[in-house]
N, CA, C and O atoms as a GROMACS GRO file, in nm:
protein
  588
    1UNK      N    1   0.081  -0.118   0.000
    1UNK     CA    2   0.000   0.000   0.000
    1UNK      C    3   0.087   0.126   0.000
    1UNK      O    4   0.065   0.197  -0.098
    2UNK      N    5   0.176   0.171   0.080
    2UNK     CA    6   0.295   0.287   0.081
    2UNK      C    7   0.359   0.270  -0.044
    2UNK      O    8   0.374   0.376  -0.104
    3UNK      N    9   0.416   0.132  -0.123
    3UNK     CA   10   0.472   0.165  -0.255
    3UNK      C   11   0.365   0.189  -0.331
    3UNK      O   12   0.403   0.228  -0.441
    4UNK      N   13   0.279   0.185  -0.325
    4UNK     CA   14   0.154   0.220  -0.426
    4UNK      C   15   0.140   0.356  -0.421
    4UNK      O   16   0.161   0.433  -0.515
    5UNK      N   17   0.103   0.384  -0.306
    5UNK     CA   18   0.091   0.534  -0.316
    5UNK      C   19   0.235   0.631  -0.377
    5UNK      O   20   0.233   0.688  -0.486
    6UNK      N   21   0.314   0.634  -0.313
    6UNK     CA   22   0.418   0.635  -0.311
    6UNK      C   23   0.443   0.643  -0.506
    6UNK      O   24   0.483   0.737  -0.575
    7UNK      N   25   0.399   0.501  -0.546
    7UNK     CA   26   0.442   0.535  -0.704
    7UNK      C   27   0.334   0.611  -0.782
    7UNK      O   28   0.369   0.668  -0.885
    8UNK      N   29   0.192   0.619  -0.739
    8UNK     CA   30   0.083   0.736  -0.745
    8UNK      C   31   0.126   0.900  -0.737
    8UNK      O   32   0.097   0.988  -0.818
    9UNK      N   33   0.199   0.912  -0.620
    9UNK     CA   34   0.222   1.034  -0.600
    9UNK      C   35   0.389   1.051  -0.693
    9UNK      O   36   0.410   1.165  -0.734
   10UNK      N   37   0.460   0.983  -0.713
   10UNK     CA   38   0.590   0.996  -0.822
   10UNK      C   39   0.497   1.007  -0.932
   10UNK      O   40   0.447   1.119  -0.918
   11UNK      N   41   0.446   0.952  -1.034
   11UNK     CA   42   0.367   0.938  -1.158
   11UNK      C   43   0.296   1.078  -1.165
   11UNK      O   44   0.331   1.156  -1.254
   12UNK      N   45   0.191   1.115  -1.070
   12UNK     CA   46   0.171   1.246  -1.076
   12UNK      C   47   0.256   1.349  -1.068
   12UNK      O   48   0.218   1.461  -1.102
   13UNK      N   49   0.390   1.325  -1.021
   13UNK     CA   50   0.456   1.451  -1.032
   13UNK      C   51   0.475   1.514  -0.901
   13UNK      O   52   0.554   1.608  -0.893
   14UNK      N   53   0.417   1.478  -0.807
   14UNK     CA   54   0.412   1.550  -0.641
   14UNK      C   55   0.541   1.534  -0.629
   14UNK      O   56   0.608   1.636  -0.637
   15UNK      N   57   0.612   1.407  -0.607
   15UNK     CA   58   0.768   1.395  -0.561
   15UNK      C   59   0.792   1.283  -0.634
   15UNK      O   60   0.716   1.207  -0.694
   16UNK      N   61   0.944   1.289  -0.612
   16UNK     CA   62   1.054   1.241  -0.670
   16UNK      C   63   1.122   1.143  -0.552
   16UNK      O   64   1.138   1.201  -0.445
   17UNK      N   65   1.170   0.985  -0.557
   17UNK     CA   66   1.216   0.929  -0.447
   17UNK      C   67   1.327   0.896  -0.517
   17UNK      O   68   1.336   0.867  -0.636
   18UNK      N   69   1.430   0.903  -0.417
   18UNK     CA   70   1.535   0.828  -0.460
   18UNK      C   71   1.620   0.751  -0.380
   18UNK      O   72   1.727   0.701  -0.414
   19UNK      N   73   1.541   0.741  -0.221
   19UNK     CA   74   1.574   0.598  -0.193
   19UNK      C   75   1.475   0.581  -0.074
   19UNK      O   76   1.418   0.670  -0.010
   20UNK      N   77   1.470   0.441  -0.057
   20UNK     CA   78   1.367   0.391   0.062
   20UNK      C   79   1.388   0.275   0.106
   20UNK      O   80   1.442   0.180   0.050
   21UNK      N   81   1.331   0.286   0.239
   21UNK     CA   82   1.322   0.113   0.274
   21UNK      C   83   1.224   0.122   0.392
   21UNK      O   84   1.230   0.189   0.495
   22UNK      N   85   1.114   0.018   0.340
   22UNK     CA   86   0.999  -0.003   0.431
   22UNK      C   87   1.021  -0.046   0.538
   22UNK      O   88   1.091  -0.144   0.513
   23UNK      N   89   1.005  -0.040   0.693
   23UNK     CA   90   1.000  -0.161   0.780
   23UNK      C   91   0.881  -0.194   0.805
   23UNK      O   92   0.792  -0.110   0.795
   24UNK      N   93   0.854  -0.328   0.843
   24UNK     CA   94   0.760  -0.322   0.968
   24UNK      C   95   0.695  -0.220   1.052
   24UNK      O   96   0.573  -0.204   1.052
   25UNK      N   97   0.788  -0.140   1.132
   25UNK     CA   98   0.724  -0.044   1.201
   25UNK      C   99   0.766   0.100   1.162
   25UNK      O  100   0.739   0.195   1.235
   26UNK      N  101   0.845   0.116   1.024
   26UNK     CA  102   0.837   0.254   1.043
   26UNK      C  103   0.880   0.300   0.894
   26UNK      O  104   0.924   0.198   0.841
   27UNK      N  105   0.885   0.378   0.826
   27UNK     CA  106   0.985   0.354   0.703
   27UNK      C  107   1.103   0.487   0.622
   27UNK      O  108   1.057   0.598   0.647
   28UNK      N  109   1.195   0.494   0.563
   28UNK     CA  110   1.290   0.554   0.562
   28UNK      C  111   1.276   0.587   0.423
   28UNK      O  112   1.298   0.498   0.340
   29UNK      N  113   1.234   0.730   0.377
   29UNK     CA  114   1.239   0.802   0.212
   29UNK      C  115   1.336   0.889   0.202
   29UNK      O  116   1.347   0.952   0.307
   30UNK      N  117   1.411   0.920   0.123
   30UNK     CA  118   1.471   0.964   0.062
   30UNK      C  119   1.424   1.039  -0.056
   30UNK      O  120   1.444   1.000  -0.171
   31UNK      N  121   1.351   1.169  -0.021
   31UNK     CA  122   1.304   1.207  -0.129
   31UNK      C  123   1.264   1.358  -0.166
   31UNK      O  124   1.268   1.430  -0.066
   32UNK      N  125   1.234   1.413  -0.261
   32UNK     CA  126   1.180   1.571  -0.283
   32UNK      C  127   1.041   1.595  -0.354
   32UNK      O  128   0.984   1.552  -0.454
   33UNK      N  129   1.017   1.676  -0.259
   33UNK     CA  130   0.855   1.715  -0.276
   33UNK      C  131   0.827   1.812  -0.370
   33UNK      O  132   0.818   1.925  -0.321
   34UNK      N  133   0.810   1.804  -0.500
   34UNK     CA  134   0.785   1.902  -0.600
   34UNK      C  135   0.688   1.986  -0.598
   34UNK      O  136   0.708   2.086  -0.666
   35UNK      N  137   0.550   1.977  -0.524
   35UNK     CA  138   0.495   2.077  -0.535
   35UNK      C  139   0.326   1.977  -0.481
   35UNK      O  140   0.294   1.858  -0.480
   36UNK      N  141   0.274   2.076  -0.454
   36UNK     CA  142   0.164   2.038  -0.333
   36UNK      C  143   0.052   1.987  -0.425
   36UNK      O  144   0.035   2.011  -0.544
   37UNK      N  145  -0.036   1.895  -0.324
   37UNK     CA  146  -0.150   1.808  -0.357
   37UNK      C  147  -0.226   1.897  -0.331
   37UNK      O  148  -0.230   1.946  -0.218
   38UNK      N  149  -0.298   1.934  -0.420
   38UNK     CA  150  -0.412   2.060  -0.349
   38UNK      C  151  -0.420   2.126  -0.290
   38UNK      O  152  -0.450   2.238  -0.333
   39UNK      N  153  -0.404   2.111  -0.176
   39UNK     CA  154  -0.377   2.217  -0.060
   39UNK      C  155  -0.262   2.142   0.047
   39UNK      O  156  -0.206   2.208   0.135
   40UNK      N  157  -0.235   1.998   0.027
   40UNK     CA  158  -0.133   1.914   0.125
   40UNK      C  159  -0.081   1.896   0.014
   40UNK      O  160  -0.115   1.900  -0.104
   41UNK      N  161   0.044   1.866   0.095
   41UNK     CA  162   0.182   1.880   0.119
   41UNK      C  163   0.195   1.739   0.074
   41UNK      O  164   0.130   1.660   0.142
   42UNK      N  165   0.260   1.693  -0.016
   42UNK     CA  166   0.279   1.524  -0.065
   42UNK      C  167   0.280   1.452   0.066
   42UNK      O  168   0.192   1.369   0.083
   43UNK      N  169   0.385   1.475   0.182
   43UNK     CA  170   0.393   1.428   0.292
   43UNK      C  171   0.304   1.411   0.336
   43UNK      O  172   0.269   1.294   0.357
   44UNK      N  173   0.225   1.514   0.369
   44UNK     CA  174   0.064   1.525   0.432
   44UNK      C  175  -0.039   1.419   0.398
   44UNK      O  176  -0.124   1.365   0.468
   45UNK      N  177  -0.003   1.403   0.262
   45UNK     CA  178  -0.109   1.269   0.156
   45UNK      C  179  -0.062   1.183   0.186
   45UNK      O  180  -0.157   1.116   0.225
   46UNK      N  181   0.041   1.113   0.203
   46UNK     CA  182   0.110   1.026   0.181
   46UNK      C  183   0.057   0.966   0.345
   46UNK      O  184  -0.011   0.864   0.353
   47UNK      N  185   0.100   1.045   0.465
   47UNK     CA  186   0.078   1.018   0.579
   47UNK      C  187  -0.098   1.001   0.597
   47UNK      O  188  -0.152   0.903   0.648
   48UNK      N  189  -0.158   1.105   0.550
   48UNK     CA  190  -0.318   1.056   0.521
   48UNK      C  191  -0.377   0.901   0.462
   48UNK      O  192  -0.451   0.814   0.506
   49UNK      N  193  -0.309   0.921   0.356
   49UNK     CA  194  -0.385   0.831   0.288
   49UNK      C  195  -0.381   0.679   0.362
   49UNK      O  196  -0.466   0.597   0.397
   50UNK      N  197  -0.220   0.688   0.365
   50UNK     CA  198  -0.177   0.556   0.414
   50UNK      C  199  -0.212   0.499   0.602
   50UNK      O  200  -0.193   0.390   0.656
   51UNK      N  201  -0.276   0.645   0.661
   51UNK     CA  202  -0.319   0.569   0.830
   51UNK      C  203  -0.507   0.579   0.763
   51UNK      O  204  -0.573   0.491   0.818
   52UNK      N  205  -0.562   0.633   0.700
   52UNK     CA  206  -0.656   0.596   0.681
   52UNK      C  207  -0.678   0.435   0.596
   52UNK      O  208  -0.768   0.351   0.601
   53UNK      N  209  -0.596   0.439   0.550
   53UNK     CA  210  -0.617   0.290   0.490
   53UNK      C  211  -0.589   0.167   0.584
   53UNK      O  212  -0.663   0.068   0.593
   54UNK      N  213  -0.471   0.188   0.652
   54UNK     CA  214  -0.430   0.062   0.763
   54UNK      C  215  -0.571   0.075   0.882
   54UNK      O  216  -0.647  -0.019   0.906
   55UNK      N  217  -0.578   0.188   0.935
   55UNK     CA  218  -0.686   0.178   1.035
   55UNK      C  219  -0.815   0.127   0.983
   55UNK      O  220  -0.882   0.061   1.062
   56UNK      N  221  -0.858   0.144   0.873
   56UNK     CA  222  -0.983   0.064   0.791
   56UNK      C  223  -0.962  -0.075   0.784
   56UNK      O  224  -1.058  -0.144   0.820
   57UNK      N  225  -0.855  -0.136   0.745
   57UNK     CA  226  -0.794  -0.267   0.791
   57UNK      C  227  -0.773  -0.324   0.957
   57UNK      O  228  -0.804  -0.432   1.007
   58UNK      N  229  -0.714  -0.217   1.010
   58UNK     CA  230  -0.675  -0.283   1.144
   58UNK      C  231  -0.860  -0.284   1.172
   58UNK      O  232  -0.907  -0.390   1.214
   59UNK      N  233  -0.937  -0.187   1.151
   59UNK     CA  234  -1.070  -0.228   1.188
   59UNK      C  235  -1.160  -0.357   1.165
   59UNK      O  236  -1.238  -0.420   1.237
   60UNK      N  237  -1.112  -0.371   1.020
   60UNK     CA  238  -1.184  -0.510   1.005
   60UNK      C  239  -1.133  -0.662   1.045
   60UNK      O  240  -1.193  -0.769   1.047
   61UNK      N  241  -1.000  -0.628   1.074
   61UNK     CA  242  -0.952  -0.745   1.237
   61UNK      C  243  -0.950  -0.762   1.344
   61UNK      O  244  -0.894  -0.848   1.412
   62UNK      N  245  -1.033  -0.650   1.377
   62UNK     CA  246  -1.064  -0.622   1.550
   62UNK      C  247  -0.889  -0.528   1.597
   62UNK      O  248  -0.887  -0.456   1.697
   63UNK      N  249  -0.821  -0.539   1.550
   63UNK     CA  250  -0.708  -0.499   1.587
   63UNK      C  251  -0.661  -0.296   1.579
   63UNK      O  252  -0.553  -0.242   1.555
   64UNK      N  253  -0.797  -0.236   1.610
   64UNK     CA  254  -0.735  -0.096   1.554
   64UNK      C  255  -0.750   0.008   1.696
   64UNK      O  256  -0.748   0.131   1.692
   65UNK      N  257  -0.766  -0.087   1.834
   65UNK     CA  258  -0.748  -0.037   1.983
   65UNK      C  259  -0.596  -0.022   2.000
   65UNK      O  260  -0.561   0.081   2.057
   66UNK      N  261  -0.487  -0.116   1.956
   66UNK     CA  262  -0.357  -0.125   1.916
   66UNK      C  263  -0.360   0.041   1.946
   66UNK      O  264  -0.323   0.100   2.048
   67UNK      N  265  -0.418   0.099   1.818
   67UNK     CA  266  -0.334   0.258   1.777
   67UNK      C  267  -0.437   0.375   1.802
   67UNK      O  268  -0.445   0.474   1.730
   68UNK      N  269  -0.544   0.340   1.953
   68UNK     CA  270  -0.613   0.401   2.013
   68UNK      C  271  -0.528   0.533   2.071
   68UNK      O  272  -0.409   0.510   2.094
   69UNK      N  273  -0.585   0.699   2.103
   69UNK     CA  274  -0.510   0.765   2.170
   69UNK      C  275  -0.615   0.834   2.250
   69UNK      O  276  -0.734   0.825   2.218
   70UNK      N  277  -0.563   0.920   2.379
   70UNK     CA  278  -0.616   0.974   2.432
   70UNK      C  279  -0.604   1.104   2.373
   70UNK      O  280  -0.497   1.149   2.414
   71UNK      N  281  -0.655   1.179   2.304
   71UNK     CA  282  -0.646   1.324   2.226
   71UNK      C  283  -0.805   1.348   2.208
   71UNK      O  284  -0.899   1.272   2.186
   72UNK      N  285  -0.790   1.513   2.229
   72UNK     CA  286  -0.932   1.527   2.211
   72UNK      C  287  -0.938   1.512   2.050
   72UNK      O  288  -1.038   1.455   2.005
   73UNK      N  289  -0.850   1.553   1.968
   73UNK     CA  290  -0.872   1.593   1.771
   73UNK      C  291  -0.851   1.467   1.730
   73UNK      O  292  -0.832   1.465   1.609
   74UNK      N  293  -0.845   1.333   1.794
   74UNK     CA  294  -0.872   1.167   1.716
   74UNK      C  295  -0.853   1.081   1.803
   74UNK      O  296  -0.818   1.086   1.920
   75UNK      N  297  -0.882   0.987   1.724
   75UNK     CA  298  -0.922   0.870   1.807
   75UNK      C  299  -0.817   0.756   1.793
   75UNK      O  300  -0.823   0.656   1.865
   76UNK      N  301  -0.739   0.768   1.718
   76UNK     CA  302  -0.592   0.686   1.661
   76UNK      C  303  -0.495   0.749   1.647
   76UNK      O  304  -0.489   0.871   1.654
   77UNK      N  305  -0.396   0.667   1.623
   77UNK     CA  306  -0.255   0.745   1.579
   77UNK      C  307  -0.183   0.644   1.517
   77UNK      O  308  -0.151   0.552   1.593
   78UNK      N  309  -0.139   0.630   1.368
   78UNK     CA  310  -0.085   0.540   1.303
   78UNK      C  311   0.090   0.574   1.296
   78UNK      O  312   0.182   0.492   1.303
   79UNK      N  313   0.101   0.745   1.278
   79UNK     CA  314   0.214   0.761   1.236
   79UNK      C  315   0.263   0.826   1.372
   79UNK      O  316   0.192   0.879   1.458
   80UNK      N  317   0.398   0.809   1.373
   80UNK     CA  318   0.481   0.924   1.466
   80UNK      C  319   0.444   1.072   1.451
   80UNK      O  320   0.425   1.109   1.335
   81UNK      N  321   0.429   1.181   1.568
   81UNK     CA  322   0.409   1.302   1.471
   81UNK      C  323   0.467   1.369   1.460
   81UNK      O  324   0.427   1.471   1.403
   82UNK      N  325   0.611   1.359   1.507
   82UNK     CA  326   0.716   1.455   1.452
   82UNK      C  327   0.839   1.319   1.387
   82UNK      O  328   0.905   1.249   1.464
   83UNK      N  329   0.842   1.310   1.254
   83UNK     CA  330   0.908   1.234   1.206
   83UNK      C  331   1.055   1.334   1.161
   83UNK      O  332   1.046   1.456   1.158
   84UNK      N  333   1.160   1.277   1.134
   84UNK     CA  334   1.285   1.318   1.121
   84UNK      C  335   1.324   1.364   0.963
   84UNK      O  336   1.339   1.294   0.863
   85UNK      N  337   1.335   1.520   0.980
   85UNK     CA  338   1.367   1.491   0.811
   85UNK      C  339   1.522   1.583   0.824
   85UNK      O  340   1.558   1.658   0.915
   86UNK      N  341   1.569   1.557   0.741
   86UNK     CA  342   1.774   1.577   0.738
   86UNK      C  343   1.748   1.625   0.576
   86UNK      O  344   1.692   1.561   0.487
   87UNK      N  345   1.794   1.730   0.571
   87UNK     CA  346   1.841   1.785   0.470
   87UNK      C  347   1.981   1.702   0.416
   87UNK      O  348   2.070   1.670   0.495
   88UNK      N  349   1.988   1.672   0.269
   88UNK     CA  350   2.119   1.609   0.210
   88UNK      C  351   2.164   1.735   0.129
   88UNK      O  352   2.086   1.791   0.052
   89UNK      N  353   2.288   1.776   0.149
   89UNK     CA  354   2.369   1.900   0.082
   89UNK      C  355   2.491   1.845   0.001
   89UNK      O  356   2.581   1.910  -0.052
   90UNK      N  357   2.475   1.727   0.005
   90UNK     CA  358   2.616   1.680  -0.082
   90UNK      C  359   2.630   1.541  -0.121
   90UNK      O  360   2.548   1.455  -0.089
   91UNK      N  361   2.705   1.524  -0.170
   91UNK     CA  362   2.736   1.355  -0.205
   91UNK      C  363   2.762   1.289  -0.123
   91UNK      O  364   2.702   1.182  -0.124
   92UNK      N  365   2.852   1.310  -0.018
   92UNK     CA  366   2.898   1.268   0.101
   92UNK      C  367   2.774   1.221   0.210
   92UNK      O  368   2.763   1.129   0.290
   93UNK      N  369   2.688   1.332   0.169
   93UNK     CA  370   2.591   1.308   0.313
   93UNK      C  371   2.523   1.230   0.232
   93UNK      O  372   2.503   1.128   0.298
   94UNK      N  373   2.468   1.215   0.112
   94UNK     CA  374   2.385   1.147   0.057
   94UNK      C  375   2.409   0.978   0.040
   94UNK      O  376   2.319   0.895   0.034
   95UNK      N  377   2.530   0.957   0.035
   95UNK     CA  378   2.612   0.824   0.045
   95UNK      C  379   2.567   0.768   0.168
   95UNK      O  380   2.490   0.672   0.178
   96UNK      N  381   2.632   0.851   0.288
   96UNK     CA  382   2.582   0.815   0.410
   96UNK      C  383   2.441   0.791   0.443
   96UNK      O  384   2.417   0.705   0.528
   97UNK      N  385   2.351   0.851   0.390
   97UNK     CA  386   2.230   0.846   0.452
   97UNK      C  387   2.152   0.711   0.342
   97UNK      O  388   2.064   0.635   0.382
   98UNK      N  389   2.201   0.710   0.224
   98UNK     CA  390   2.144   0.565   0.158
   98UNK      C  391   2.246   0.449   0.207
   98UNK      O  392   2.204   0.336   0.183
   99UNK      N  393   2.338   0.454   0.254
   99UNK     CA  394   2.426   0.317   0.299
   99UNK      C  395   2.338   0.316   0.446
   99UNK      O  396   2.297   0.200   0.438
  100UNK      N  397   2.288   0.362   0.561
  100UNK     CA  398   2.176   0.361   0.652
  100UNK      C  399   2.068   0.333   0.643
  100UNK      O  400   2.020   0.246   0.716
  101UNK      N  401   2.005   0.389   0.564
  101UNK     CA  402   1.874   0.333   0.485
  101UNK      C  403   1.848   0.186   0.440
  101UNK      O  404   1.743   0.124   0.453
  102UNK      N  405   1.981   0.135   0.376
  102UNK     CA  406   1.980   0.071   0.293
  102UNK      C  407   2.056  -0.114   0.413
  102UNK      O  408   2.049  -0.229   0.370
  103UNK      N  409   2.110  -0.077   0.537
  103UNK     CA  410   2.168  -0.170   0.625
  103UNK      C  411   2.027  -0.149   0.711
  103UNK      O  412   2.000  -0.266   0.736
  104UNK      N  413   1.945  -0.087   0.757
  104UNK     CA  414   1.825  -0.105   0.766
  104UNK      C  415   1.777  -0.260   0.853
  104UNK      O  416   1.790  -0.306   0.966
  105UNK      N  417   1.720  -0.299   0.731
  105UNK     CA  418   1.680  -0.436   0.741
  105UNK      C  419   1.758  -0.531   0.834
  105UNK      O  420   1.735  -0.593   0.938
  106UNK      N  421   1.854  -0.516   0.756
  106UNK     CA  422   1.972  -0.607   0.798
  106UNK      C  423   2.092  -0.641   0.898
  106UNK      O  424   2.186  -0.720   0.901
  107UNK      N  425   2.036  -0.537   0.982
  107UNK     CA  426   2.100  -0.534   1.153
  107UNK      C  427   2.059  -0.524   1.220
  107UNK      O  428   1.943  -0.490   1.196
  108UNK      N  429   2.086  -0.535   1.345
  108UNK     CA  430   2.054  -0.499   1.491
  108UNK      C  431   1.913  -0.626   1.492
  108UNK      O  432   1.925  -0.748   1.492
  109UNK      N  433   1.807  -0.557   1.492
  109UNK     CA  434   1.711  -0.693   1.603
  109UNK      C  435   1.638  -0.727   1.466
  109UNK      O  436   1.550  -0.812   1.464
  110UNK      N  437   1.676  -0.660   1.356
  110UNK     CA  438   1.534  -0.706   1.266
  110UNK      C  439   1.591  -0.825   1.172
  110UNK      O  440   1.533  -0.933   1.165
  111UNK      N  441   1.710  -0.796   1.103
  111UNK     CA  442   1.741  -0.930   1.006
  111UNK      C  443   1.610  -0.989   0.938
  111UNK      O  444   1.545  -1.090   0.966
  112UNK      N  445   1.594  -0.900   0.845
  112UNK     CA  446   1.497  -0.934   0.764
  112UNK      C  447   1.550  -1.017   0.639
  112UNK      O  448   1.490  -1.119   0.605
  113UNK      N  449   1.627  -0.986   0.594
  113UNK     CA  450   1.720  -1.020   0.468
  113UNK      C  451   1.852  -1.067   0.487
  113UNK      O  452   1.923  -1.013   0.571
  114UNK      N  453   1.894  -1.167   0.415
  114UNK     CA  454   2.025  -1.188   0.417
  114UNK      C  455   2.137  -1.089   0.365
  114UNK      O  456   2.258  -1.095   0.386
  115UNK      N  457   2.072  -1.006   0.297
  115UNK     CA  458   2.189  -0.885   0.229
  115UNK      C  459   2.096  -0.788   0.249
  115UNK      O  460   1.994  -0.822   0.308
  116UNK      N  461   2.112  -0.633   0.200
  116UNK     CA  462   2.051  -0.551   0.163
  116UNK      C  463   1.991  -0.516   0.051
  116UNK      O  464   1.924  -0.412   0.045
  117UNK      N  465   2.009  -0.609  -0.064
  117UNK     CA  466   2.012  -0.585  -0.214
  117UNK      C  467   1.856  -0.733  -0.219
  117UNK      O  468   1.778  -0.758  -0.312
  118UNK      N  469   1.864  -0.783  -0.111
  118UNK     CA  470   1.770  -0.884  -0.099
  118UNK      C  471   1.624  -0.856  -0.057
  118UNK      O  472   1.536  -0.935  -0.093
  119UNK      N  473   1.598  -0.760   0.008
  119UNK     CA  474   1.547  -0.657   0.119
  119UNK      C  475   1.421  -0.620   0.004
  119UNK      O  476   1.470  -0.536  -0.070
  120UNK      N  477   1.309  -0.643  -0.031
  120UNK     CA  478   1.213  -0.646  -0.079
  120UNK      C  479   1.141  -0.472  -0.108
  120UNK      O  480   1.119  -0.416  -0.215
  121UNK      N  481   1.119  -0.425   0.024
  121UNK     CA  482   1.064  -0.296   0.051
  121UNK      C  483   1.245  -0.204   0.004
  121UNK      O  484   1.185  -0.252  -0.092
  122UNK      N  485   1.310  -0.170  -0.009
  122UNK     CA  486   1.405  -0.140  -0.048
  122UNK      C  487   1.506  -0.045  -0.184
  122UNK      O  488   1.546  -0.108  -0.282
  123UNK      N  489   1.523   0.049  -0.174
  123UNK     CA  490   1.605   0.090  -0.335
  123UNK      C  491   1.740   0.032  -0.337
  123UNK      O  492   1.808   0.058  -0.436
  124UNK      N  493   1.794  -0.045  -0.239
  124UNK     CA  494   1.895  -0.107  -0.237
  124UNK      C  495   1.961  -0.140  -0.356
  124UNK      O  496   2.068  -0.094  -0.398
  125UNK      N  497   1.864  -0.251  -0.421
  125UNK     CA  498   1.898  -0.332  -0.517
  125UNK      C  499   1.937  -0.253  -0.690
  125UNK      O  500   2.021  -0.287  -0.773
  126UNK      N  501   1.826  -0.129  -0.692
  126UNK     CA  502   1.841  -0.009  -0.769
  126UNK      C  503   1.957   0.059  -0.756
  126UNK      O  504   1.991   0.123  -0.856
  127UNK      N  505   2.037   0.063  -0.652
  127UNK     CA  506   2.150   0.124  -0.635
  127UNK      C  507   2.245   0.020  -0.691
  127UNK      O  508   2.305   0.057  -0.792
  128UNK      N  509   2.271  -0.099  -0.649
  128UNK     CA  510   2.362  -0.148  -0.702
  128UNK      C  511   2.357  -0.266  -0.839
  128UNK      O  512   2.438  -0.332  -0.905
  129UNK      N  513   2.228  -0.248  -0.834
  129UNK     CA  514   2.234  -0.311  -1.029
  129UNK      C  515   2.160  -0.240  -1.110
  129UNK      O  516   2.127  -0.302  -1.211
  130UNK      N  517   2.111  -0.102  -1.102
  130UNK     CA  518   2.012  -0.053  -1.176
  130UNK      C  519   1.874  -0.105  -1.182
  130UNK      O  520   1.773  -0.040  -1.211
  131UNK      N  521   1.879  -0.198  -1.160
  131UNK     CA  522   1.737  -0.224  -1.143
  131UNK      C  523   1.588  -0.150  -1.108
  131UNK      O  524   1.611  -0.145  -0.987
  132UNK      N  525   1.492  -0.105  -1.116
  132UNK     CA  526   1.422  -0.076  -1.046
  132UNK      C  527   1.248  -0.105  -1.040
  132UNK      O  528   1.151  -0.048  -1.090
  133UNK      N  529   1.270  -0.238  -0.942
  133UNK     CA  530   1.152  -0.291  -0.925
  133UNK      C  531   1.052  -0.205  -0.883
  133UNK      O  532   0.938  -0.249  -0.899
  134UNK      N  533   1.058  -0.138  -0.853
  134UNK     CA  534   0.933  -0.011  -0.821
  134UNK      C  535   0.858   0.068  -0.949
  134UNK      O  536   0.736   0.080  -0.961
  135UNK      N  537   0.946   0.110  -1.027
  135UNK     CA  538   0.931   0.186  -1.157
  135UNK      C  539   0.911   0.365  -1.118
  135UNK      O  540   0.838   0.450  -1.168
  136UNK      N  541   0.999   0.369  -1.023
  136UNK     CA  542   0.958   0.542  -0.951
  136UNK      C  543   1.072   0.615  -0.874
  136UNK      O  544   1.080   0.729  -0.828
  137UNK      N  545   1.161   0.505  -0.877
  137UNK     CA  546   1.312   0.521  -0.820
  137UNK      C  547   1.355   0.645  -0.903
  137UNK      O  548   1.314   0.652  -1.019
  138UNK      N  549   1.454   0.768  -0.842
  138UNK     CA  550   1.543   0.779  -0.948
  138UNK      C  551   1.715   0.826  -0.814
  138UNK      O  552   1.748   0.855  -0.700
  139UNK      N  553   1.757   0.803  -0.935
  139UNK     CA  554   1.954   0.807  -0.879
  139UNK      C  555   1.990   0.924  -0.822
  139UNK      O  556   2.048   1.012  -0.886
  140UNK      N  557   1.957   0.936  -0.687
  140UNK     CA  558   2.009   1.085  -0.632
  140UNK      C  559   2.132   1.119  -0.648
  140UNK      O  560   2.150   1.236  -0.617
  141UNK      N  561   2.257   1.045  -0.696
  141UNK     CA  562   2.352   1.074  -0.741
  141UNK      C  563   2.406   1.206  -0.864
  141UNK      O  564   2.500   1.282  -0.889
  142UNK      N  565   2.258   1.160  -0.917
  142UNK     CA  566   2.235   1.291  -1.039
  142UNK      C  567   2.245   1.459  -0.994
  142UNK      O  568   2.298   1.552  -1.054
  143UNK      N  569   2.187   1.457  -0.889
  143UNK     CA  570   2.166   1.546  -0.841
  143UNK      C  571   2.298   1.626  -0.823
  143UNK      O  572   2.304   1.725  -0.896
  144UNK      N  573   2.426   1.601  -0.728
  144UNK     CA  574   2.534   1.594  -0.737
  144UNK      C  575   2.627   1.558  -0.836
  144UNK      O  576   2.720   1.638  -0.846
  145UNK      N  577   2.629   1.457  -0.917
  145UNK     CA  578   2.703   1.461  -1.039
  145UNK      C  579   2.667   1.518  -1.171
  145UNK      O  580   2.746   1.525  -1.265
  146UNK      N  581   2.568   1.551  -1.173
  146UNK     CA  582   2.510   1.588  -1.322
  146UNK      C  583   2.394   1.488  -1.356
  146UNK      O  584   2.370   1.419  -1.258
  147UNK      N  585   2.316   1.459  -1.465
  147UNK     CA  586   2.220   1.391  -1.535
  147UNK      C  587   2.312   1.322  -1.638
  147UNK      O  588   2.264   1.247  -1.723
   0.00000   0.00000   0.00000
């Protein structure tokens, strides 16, 4: 559902990704927001669309008390609400922040994948064979080296 949208909102033109990796509980973009959904902010949609859709699901498994809150303005909470965003100013930082992204999966408690290039939810594999199973990827490298 997030790569869907995700390649919805690339196709229209809202933003541009050029790297990601889904987890389980949280997920890591790499990306630039070209210009607003109506009145929101690609982010804004993206975070909309996608807790309205899981909570319609977690509802029809009994499972959507999980992401119950005490707030007077709702009744859930799917996403974090101050999520982390880092400006990339160079090649250097940009290296760094997709080699993080991209070991992800593959350390500490989650070991999802045997490699990173294996890693399903992932631009990993786009980085190091061109590949791009998504069809929405593009090479932030460009950005810094030229087109």
């Amino acid at each position: 559902m997030v790569v869907d949208y995700l390649e919805e909102l690339s196709l229209q033109g809202f933003i541009s990704v050029f790297g990601m990796v889904i987890m389980p509980n949280h997920l890591h973009l790499i990306w630039r927001q070209n210009k607003m959904n109506g009145k929101e902010s690609p982010k804004s949609s993206l975070l909309k669309f996608t807790s309205h859709t899981l909570l319609k699901q977690l509802k029809l498994e009994g499972k959507s008390c999980l992401y119950k809150v005490n707030a007077s303005n709702k009744e859930h909470e799917i996403w974090q609400r101050d999520s982390l965003g880092v400006e990339i100013y160079s090649r250097k930082v940009a290296q760094q922040k997709l080699d993080y992204i991209h070991a992800n999966p593959v350390k500490g408690k989650w070991l999802l994948s045997k490699d990173d290039i294996s890693y399903q939810y992932s631009s990993a594999k786009f980085y190091e064979t061109g590949e791009d199973d998504f069809g929405f990827l593009n090479n932030l490298f460009t950005i810094f080296d030229g087109e």
